[in-house]
N, C-alpha and C positions, 0 to 999 in steps of 0.2 A: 968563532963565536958560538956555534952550535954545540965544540963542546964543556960550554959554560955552562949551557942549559939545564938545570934542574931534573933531577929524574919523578918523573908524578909519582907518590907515594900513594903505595895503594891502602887504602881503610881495614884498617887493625881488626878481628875477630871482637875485641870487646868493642871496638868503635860500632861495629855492625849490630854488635847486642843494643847498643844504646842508642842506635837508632831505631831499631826494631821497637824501643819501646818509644820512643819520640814519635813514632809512626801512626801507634795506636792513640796516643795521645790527640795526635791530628787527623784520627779519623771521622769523619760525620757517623754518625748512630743509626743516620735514617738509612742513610745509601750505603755505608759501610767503605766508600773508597774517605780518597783526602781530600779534605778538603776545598771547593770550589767556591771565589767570595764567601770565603768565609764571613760569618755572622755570628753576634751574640745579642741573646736573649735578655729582656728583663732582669730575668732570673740567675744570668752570666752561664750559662749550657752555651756554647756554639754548633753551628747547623751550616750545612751547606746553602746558601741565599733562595737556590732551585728549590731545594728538598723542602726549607720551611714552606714556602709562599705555594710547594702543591698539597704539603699537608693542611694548610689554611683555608684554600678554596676559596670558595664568596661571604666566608665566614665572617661577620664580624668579628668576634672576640674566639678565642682559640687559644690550647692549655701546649704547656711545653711539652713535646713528645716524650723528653726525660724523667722532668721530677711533675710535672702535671702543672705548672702554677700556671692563671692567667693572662694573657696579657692581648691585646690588640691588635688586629692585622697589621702588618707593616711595622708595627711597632719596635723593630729590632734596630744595632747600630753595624756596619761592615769595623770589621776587624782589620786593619793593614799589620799590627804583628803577627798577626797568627797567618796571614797570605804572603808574610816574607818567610816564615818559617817554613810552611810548607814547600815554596820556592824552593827551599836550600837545600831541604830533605830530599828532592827530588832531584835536583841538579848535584851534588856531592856525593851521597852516600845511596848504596844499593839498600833497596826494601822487601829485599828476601834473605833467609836465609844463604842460600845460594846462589854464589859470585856468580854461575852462570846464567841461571835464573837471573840474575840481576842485569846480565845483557841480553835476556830476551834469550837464550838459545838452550836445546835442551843439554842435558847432563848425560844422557847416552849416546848421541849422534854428532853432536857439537852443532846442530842445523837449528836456523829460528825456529820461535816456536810461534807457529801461525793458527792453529785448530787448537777446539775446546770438546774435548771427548762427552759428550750428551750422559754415558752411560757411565760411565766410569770418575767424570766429574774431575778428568786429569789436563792437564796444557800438554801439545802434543805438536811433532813437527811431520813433516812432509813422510818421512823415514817410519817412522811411528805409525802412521796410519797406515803403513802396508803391514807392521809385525802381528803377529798371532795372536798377541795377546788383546789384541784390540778390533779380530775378526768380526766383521757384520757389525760391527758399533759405527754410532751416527756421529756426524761430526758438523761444528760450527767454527765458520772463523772466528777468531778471537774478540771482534769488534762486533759482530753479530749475538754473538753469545751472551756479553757485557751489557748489549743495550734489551734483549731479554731479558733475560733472569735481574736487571733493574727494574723493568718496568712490572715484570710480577711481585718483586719485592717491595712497590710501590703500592701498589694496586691492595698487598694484603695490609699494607701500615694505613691507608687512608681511610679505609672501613674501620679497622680495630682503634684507630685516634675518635674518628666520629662515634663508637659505640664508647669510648670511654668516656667523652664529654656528655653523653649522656647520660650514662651512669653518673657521673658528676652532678648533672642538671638535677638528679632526682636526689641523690644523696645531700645536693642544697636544700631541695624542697622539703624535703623529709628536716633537717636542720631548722628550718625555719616552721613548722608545724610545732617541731618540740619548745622550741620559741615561744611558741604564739599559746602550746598548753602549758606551759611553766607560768605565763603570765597570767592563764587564768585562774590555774592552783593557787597562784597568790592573792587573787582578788577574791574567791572563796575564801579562802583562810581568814580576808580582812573580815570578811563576812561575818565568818564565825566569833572573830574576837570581837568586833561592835554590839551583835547580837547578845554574845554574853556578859560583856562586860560595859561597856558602855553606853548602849541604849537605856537600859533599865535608870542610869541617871543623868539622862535628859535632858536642860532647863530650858526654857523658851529662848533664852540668849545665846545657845550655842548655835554656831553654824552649823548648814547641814554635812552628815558623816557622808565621806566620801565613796563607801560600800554602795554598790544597788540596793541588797537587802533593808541594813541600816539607813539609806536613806526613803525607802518605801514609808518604813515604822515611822522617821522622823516628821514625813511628811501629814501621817494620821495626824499624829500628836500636835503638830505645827502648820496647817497648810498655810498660813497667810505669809511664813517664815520663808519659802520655796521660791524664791525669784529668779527666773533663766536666763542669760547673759541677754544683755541687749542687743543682740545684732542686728546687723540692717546690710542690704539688699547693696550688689554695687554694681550704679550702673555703668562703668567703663564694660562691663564683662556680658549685660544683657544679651541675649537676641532679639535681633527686628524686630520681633512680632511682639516681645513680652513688656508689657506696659507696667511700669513701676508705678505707686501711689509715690504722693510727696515727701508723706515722711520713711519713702522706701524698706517698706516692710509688709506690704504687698504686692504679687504679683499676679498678671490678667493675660490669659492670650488672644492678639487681637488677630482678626482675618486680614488687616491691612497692616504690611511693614511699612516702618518707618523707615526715613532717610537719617541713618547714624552715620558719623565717623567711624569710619574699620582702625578700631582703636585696636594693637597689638593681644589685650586681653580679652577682648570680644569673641563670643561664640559665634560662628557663622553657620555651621553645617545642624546645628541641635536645638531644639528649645529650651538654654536652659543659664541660670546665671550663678553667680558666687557669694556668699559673704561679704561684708569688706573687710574683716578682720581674718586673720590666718593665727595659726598657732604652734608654736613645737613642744610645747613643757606642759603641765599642769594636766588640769582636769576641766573641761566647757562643759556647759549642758545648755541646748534651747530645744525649744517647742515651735510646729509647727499647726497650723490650724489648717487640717486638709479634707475640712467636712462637704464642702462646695465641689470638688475638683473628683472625677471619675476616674482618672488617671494620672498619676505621676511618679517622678522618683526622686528621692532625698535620701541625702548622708554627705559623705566626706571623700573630699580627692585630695591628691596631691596639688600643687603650685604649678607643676609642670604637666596637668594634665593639656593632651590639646586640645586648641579654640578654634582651629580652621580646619577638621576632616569628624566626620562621625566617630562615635565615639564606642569602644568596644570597654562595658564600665565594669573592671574587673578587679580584682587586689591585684594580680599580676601587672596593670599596668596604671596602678595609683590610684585606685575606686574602690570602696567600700558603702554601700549603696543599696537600699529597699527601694523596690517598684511595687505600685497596684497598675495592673492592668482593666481593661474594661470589662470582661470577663468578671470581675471583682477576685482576684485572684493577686495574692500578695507571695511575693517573692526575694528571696535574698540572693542580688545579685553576684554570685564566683563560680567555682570549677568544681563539681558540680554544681547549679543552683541547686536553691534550696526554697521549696516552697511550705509557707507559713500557713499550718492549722488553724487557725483562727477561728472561734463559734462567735466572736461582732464583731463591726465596723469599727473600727474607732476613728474618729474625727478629730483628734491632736494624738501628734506621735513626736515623743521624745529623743532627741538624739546628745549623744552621750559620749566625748571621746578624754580618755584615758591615759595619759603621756605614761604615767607611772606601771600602768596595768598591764601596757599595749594589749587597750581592749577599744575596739570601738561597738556601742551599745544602743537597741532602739526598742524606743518604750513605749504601751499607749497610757499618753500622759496623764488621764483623766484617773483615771486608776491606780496608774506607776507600774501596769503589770509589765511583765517582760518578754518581747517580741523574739528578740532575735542577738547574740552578741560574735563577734569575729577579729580574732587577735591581727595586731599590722606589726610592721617594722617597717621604718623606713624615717631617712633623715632629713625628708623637704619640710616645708611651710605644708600646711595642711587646714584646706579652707571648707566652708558649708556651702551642699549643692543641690540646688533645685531644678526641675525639668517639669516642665506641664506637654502637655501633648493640645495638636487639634485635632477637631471633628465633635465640640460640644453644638447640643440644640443651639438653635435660635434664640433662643427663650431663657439659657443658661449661662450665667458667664461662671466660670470654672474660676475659683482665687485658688492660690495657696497665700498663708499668713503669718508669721514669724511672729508670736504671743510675746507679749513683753508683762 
């Protein structure tokens, strides 16, 4: 029977070629050996399962080491063809050049190769490390060596991933700046063509022009024409202390909370409450009556802003928003604030939001002069937001008042 037995063919020089390139094809990028649970990306790149999940960290979101795209911790699928392939390569076919190499032994001694030469950066056997040529050089077992020169290999891809995605981080922000001044170059420009060509004819019957500017003039020409959307005050979203009027469109902070239902859009940690309309399209305007109140802040959040932790009111995280403080000092709250020159008080301030412009804009209404404007993008529901603070006198009760 034995000599029935097949003789094992050994792998052809072009077989070896093409594995050689099957090889590289199944090499991870990060770690550079073959792939280990193998993984593939969003993006369809495969990674070693190890290699992605330490280039990721505690990251949430994290870019492909290869081509840079997005995608979510964890967010990858295991490959089973690519970990049978690899299997086969590995078990079949030698992954060197040389058949002896390819059984671990070297090509001048015919002895394993167990040491990794530090200096010379060669595979090296028992025999080897006595020759001349290798005098006073340091030596690593092979397995010691591997798990160094990984983990340095590691160690500089983690850094250089994190500084890319910051560069990234900024390269969006810068993105969205030219965003946000493209859209004001257009709202100027409307300016200009109302200004020239449209104001001048007027009628009492036209609506008012959508421009700041043009609707400044329109407002001389027309005040009684100027009506501010009706909104009103909603109170699923109050905080305890903020006492609505009946036809909610006042609000009062009291020293004594009230017992509410912890309704899912209630504010708990802030003084401060919502709209009951939201908006994604068009163009809103209302007026606030903040003649009474020493302190507060008003604009516009996202939907998703949160109800149960303080609140940090920023456009980074869905806020676009003027504060007065008690100091009497007015401020546009972002990265850097931006504190407002102001020579008076004004007691109604207009706010102004923009779908078309992506501008959001705050006025003092009495006048129509122009306080302050700050480009957004973003694709939530997008409601009106008030905050009153405490620590008024005795003597005072602090409103803010939503002008109809």
């Amino acid at each position: 029977m034995d000599s029935l037995k097949q003789p094992r063919v050994q792998p052809s020089e072009a077989d070896v070629a093409a594995t050689g390139d099957l090889k590289d094809e199944l090499t991870c990028s990060i770690c550079l050996e073959l792939f280990e649970k193998p993984v593939l990306l969003p993006c369809g790149h495969p990674f070693c399962r190890t290699c992605v999940d330490q280039v990721c960290g505690r990251k949430l979101f994290v870019s492909c080491p290869f081509c840079r795209t997005e995608f979510m911790r964890g967010g990858y699928t295991s490959s089973l063809v690519l970990a049978k392939l690899v299997e086969k390569v590995r078990g079949e076919f030698p992954l060197r050049s040389s058949a002896r190499h390819s059984d671990g032994l070297c090509t001048e001694h015919d002895e394993k190769l167990l040491w990794f030469c530090k200096d010379d950066g060669d595979l090296a056997c028992t025999v080897c490390q006595d020759a001349l040529k290798h005098s006073n050089h340091n030596f690593l077992l092979l397995q010691e060596a591997h798990d160094l020169y990984k983990g340095l290999l590691m160690a500089t891809i983690i850094p250089l991933s994190t500084a890319m995605q910051k560069l990234e981080d900024v390269e969006n922000n810068y993105k969205t700046r030219i965003r946000h001044y493209k859209g004001i170059k257009s709202c100027l420009e409307k300016c200009s063509e109302e200004q020239a060509v449209r104001v001048p004819e007027v009628s009492m019957s036209q609506r008012a022009p959508r421009c700041p500017a043009a609707f400044r003039i329109w407002r001389q020409l027309k005040p009684s024409k100027l009506v501010p959307s009706r909104l009103t005050l909603d109170p699923e979203t109050a905080y305890g202390r903020l006492v609505l009027s009946h036809d909610r469109t006042t609000m009062h902070f009291s020293n004594k909370c009230r017992c509410l239902a912890d309704h899912p859009k209630r504010f708990i940690k802030v003084s401060a409450v919502l709209g009951s309309e939201g908006y994604t399209s068009g163009m809103h305007y209302w007026v606030v009556d903040v003649g009474s109140a020493a302190a507060w802040i008003i604009g516009v959040v996202e939907e998703s802003i949160s109800r149960k932790d303080r609140l940090e009111l920023l456009p980074d995280n869905g806020a676009w928003v003027l504060e007065l403080t008690r100091d009497n000092t007015y401020t546009a709250l972002q990265t850097p604030a931006r504190i407002l020159p102001l020579t008076s008080t004004p007691t109604k301030i207009g706010v102004c939001v923009d779908f078309d412009a992506a501008v959001i804009s705050f006025y003092c209404a009495k006048e129509m002069t122009h306080l302050h404007s700050i480009g957004f993008s973003t694709s939530s529901k997008l409601f009106a937001y008030f905050q009153l603070f405490a620590g008024a006198p005795r003597n005072k009760c602090e409103l803010l008042t939503i002008c109809h």
